[in-house]
C-alpha positions as CSV (number, residue, x, y, z in Angstrom):
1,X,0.0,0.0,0.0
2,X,1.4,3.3,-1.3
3,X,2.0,6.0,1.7
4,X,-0.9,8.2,2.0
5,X,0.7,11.1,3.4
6,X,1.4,14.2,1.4
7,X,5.2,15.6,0.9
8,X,5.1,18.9,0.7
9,X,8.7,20.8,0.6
10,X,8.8,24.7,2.1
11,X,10.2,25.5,-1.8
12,X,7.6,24.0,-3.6
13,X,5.1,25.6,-1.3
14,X,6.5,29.1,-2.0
15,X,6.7,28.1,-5.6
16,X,2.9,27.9,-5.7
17,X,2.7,30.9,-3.7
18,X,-0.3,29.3,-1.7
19,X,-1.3,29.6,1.9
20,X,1.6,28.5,3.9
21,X,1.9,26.8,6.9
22,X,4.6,26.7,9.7
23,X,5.2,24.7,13.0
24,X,5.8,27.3,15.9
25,X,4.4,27.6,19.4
26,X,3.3,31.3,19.9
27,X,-0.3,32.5,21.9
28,X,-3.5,33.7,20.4
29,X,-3.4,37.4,19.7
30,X,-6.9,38.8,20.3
31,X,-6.3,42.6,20.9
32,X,-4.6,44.5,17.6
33,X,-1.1,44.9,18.4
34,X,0.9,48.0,17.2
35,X,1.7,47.4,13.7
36,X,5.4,49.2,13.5
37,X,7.6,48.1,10.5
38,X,4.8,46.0,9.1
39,X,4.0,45.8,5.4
40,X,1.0,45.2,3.9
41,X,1.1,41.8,3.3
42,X,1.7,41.2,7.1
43,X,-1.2,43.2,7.5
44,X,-3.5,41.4,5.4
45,X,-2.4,38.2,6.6
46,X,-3.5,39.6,10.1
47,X,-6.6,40.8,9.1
48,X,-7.3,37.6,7.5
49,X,-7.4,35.5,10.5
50,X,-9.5,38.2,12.5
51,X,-12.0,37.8,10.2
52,X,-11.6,33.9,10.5
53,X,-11.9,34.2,14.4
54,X,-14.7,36.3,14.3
55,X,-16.6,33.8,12.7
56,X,-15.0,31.1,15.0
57,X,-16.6,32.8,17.5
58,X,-20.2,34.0,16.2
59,X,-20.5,30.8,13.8
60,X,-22.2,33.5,10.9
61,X,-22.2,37.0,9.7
62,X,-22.5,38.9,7.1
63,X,-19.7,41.2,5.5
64,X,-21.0,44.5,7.3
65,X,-21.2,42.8,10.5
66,X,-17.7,41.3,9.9
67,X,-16.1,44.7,8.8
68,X,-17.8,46.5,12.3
69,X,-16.2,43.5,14.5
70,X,-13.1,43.5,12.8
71,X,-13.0,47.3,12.6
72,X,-12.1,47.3,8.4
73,X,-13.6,49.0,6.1
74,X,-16.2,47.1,4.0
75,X,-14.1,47.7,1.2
76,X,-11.2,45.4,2.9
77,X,-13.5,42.9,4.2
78,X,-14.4,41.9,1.0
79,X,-11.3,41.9,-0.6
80,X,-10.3,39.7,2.8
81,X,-13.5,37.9,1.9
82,X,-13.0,37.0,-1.7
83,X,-9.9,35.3,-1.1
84,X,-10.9,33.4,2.0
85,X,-13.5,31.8,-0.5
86,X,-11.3,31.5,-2.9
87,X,-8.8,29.7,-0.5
88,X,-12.1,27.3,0.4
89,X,-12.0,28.5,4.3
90,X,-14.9,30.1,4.5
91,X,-18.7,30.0,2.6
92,X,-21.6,31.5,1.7
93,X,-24.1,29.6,3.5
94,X,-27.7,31.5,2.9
95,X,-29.2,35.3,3.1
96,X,-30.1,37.4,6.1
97,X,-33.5,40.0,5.2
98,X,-33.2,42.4,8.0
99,X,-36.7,44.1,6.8
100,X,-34.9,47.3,5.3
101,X,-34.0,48.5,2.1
102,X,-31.8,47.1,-0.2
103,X,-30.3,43.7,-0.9
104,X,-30.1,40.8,1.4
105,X,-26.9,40.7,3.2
106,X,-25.4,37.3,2.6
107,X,-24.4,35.1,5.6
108,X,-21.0,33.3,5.5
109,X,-19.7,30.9,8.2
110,X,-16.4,28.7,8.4
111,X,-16.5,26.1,5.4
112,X,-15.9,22.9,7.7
113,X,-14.1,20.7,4.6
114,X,-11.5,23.9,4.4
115,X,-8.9,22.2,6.3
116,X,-8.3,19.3,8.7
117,X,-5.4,18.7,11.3
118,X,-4.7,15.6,12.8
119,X,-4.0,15.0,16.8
120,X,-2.0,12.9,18.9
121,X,-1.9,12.9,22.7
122,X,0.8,11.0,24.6
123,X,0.2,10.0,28.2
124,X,1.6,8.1,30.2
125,X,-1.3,5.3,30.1
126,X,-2.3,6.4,27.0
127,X,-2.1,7.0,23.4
128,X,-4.9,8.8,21.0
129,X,-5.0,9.8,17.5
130,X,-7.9,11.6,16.1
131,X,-8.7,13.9,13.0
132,X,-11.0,17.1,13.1
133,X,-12.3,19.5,10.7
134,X,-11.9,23.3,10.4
135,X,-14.8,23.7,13.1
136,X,-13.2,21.0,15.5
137,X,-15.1,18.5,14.9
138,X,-14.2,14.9,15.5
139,X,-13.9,13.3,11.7
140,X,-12.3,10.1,13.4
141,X,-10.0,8.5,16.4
142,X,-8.1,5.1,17.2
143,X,-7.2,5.2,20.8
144,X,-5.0,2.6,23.0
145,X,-5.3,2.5,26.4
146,X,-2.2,0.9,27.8
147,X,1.2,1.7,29.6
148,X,3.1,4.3,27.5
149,X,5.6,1.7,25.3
150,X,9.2,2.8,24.6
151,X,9.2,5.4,21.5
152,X,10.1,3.8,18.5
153,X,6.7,0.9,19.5
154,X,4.7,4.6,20.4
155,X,5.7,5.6,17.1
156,X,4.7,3.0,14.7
157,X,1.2,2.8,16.5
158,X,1.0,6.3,15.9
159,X,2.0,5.9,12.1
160,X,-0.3,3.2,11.5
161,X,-3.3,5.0,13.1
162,X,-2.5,8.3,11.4
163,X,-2.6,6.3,8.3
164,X,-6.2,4.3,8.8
165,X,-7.7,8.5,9.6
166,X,-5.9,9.9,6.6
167,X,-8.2,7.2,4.2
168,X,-11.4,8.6,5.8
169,X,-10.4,12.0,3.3
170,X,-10.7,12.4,0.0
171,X,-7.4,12.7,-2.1
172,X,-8.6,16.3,-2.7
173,X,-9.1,16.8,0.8
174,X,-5.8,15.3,1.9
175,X,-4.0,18.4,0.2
176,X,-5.8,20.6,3.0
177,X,-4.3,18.8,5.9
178,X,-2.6,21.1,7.7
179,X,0.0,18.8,9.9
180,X,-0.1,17.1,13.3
181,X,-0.6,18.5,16.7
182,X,1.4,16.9,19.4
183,X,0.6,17.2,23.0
184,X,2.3,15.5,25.9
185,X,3.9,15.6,28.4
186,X,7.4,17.5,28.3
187,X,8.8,15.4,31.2
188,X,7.1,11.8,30.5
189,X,10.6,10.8,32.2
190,X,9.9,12.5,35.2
191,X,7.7,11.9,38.6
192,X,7.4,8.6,38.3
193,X,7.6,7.6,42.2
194,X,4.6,10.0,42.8
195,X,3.0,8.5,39.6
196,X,3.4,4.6,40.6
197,X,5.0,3.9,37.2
198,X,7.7,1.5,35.5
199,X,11.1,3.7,35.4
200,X,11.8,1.4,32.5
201,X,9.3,2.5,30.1
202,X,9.6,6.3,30.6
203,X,13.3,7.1,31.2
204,X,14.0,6.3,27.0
205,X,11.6,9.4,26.4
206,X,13.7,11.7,28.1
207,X,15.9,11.9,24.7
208,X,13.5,11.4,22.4
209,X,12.3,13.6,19.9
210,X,8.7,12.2,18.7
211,X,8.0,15.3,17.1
212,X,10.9,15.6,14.8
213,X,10.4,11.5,14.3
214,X,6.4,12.1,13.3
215,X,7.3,14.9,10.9
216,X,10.4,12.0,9.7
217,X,7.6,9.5,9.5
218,X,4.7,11.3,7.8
219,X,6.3,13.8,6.1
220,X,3.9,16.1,7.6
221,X,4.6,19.9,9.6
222,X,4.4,18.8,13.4
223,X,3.3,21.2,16.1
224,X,4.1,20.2,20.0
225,X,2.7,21.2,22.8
226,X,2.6,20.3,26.7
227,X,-0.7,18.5,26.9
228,X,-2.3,20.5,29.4
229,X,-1.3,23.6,26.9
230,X,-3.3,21.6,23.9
231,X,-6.0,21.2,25.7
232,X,-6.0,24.7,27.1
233,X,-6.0,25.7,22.8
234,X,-8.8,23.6,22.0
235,X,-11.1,25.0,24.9
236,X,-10.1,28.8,23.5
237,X,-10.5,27.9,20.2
238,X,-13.9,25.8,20.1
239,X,-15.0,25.9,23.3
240,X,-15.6,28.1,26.3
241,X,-13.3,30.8,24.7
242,X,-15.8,31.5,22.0
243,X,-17.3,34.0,24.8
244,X,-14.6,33.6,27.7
245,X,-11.3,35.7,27.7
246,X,-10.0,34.8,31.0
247,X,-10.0,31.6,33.3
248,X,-7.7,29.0,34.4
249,X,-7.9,25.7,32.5
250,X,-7.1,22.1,34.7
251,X,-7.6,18.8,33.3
252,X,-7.5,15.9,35.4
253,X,-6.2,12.9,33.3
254,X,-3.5,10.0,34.6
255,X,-1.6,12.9,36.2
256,X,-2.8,16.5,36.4
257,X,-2.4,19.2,34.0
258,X,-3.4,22.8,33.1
259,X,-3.4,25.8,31.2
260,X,-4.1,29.7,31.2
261,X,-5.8,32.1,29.2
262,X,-5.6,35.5,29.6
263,X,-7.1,38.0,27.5
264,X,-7.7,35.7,24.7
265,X,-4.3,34.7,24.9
266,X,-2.6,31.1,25.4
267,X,-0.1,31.8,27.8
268,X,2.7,29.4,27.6
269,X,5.5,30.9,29.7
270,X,9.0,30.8,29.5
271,X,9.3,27.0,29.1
272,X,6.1,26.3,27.8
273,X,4.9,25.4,31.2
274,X,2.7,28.2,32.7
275,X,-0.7,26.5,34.3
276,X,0.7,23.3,34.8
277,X,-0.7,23.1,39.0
278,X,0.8,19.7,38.9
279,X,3.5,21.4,40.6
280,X,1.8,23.5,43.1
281,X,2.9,22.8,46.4
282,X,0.1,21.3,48.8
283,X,0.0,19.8,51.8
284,X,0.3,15.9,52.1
285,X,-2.5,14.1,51.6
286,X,-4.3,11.8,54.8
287,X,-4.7,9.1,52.7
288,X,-2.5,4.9,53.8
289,X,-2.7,4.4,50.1
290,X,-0.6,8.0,49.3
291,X,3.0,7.5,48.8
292,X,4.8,9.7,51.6
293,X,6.6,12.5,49.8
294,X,10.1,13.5,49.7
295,X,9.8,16.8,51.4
296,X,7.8,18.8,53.7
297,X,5.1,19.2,51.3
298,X,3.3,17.2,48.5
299,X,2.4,17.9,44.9
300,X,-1.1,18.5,43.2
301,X,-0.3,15.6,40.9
302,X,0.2,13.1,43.6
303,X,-3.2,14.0,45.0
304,X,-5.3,15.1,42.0
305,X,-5.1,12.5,39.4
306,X,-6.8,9.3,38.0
307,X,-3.2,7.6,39.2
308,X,-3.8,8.5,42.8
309,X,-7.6,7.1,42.2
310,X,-6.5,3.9,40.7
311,X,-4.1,3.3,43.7
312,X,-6.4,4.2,46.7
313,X,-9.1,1.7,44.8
314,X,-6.6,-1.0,45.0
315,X,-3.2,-0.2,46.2
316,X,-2.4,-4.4,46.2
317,X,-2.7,-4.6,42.5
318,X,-1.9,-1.3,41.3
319,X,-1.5,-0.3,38.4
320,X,-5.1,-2.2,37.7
321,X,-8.2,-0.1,36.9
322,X,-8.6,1.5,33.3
323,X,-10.6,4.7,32.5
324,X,-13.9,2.4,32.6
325,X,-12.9,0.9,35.5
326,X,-12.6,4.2,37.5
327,X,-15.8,5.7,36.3
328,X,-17.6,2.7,37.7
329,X,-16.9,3.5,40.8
330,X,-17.8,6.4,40.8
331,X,-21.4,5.4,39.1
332,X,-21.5,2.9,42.0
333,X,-21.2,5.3,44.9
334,X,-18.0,3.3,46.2
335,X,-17.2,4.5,49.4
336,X,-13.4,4.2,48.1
337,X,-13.9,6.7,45.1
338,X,-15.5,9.4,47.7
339,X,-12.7,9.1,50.3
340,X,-10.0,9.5,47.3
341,X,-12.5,12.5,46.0
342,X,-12.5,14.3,49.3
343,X,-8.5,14.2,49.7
344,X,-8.5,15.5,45.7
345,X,-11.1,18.8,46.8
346,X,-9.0,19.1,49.7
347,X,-5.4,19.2,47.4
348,X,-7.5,21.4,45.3
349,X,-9.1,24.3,46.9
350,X,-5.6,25.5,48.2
351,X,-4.2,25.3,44.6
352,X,-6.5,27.1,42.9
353,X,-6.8,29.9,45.6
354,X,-3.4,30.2,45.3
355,X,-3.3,30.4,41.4
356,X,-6.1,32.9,41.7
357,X,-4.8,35.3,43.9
358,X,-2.0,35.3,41.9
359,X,-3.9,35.5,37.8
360,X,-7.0,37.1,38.6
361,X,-9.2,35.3,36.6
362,X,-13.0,34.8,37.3
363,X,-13.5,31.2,36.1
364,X,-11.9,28.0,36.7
365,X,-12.9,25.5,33.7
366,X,-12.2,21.8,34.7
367,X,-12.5,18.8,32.2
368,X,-11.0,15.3,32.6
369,X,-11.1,11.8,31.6
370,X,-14.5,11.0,33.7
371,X,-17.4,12.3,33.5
372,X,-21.3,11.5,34.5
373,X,-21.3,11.1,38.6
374,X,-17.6,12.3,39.3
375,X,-18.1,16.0,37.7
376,X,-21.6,16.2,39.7
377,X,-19.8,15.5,42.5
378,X,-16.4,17.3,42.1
379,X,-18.2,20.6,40.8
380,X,-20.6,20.6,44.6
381,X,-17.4,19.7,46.7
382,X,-14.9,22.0,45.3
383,X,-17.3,24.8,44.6
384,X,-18.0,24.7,48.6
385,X,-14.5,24.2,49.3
386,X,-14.1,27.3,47.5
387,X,-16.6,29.7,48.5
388,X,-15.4,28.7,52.2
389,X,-11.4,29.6,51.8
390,X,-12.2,32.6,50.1
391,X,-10.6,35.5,51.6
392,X,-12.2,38.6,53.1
393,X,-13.3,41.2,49.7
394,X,-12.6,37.9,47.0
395,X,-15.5,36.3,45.4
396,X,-15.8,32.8,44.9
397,X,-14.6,31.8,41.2
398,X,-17.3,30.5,38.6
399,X,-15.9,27.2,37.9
400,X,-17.5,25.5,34.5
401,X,-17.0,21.8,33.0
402,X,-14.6,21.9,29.6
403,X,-16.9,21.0,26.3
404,X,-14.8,18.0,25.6
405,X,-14.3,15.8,28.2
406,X,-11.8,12.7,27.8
407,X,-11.4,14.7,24.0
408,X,-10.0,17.6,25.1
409,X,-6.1,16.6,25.0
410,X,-6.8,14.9,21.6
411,X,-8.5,17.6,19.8
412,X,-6.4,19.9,21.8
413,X,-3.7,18.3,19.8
414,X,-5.8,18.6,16.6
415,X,-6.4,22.3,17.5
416,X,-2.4,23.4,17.0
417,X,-1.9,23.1,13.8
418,X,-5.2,25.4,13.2
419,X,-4.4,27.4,16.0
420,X,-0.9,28.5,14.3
421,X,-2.2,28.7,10.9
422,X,-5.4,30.4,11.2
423,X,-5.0,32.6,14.4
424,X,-3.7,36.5,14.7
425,X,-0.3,36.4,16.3
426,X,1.2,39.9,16.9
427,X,4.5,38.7,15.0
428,X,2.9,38.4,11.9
429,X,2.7,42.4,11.8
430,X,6.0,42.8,13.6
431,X,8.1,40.1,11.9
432,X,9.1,38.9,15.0
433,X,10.4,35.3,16.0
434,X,7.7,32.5,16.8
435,X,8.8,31.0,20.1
436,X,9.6,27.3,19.7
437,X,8.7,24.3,21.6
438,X,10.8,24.1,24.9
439,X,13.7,22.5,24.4
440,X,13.3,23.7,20.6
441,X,15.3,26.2,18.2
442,X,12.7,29.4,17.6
443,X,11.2,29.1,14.4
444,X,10.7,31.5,12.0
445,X,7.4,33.1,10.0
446,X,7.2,31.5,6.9
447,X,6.4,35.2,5.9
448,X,10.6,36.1,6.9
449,X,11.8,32.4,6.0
450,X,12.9,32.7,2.6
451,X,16.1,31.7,1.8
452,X,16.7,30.3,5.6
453,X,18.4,26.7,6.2
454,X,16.3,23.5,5.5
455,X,16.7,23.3,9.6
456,X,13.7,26.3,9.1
457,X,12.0,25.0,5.6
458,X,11.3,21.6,6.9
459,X,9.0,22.8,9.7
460,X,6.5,24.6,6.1
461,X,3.6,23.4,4.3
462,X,0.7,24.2,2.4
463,X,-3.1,22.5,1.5
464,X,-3.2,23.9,-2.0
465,X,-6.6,25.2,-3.2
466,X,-8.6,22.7,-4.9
């Protein structure tokens, strides 16, 4: 069987002067950065993907009511217009009679067949693949729930299933893949005594470069991300931040993990790190079945995670209980799941105030691998918890459920590759550096990367118009 996976070279790309595409880890600009030194191109890029957010976030509009969001002229929003159809991203999709004179205005929304990015999240008792469209929705997935192999096994699974989702698209539609988010992890290698895992299996990641070996593999661009920051992306992008600017984002998975928006922004930090509360300092947890921690204090991820579940449900045999397995006993009311629950509020509550007093955001947004009777409960426990440690003049935080569940680190994955193609960044005006992955060179616009090394071609691409 012949590989299905599109080669596209950074030359050839440039050759066909098309819509390129770049891997880069950089946050979502939502305010209008000072344009100084930028040219017009730059600028039209940039005013391009406002008008692609805006109707990210309102699902349709009409050119006037695009032209008043984006503050343009009607003049430039339907030159910005006319080549976003003519690109296949967006679509005219009916007429809008507001019951004055004139012509009716015609309504255009996202064209969901306009682009596609595949996702693959790496845990450490997991591995998922899926494919989404241009409005993030799920096109397909193949997921293995197992102990994390050693790479080069990870890798071939993750070959084979990108492969069987790549046949679900038409050979037309395989020219608008735009590459492969990556989230996981950056220290798989790392906290595995407070994790109860095999040192064996996780150490070889520590030098591995999965991202650099998909993009080998595939032949497709390759964005990475630390999973909590993926998932973080996917709830700004097609969730929650459709209408929310500002809340901390925690997922609770196998470990723990997080992210922050602020302002519309994807905050990353200076390591790509910033949200991750797994390493927020609590106190140690009452539980026999925690491990006792190396120091004075404990860590969230010891205390808020499926792991620390799985053990206090059966410390004898753990590792034991799959995702399934944990929900169940939660369904079940077993006396075991509400004891671990009360010493995860109780890890919690101090967290969170902490990271609070210290962001200022209104709302907490919490999503996870299990769902059903552990959110009911979690939401009424911590939200108390809450409301009673809040200091004097602080209200309580809103705290909301993510919008996709056990999905979110997948199409969090899926997201990146959209997110960094389609989303205003303020170095596209300024022709600034992208910030790399950590532990990454910075890569280049694709805008400034003519004539750079291959080291900075092989990270471009394009989907071709039909």
């Amino acid at each position: 069987m012949a590989p299905c996976f599109p080669r596209l070279s950074a030359r050839s790309c440039r050759k066909r002067g098309k819509r390129s595409f770049c891997r880069s880890s950089v946050s979502l600009a939502l305010t209008r950065p000072k344009a100084r030194g930028s040219n017009s191109v730059q600028l039209r890029r940039y005013n391009e993907r406002i008008v692609l957010q805006i109707l990210r976030r309102v699902q349709k509009a009409s050119k006037a009511d695009l032209a008043r969001a984006a503050k343009l002229t009607n003049a430039a929003v339907g030159a910005i217009i006319q080549s976003l159809a003519q690109d296949g991203l967006i679509e005219e999709i009916g007429k809008h009679h507001g019951g004055g004179r004139g012509q009716p205005a015609t309504l255009l929304r996202l064209a969901p067949r306009g682009a596609f990015g595949f996702g693959v999240r790496i845990d450490r008792t997991n591995l998922e693949t899926v494919l989404v469209d241009f409005e993030g929705k799920l096109i397909g997935r193949s997921t293995h729930d197992i102990i994390l192999p050693a790479p080069e096994a990870a890798l071939e699974l993750i070959r084979k299933d990108l492969e069987n989702l790549m046949s679900l698209l038409s050979e037309q539609e395989r020219r608008r893949v735009t590459g492969v988010g990556l989230a996981q992890p950056f220290n798989l290698g790392a906290w595995l005594h407070e994790l109860g895992l095999p040192e064996a299996n996780f150490k070889l990641w520590d030098d591995f470069d999965m991202a650099t070996a998909m993009e080998d593999a595939t032949g497709l661009p390759v964005f990475r991300e630390n999973d909590g920051t993926a998932a973080t992306v996917a709830e700004v992008f097609y969730g929650h931040g459709r209408q929310r600017d500002d809340f901390l984002y925690l997922f609770i998975g196998p470990a723990i993990g997080g992210g922050l928006c602020i302002g519309g922004d994807v905050i990353r930090g200076a390591a790509g790190n910033a949200g991750d509360v797994a390493m927020i300092p609590v106190p140690p947890s009452t539980l026999s079945t925690a491990p006792k921690p190396k120091k004075a204090w404990d860590l969230l991820l010891t205390r808020a995670s499926l792991v620390a579940l799985d053990r206090h449900l059966a410390p004898d045999t753990f590792p034991s209980n799959g995702r399934l397995d944990l929900q169940a006993a939660f369904n079940r009311d077993d006396p075991l799941a509400a004891e671990w629950l009360d010493d995860c509020v109780a890890a919690l509550t101090p967290a969170i105030s902490t990271a609070l007093a210290l962001l200022d955001v209104p709302l907490v947004i919490i999503d996870g691998d299990l769902n059903g009777a552990f959110c009911e409960r979690l939401a009424s426990d911590l939200q108390a918890a809450l409301a009673e440690a809040a200091p004097e003049a602080r209200s309580t935080p809103e705290l909301l459920f993510g919008s996709f569940g056990q999905d979110a680190g997948a199409i969090g994955a899926a997201s990146l590759p959209m997110f960094f193609n389609f989303s205003p960044r303020a170095s596209i005006l300024t022709g600034g550096v992208l910030k790399g992955p950590a532990g990454a060179a910075p890569r280049e616009d694709p805008a400034q990367a003519s004539g750079k090394s291959k080291q900075t071609e092989r990270y471009v691409a394009t989907a071709p118009r039909p």
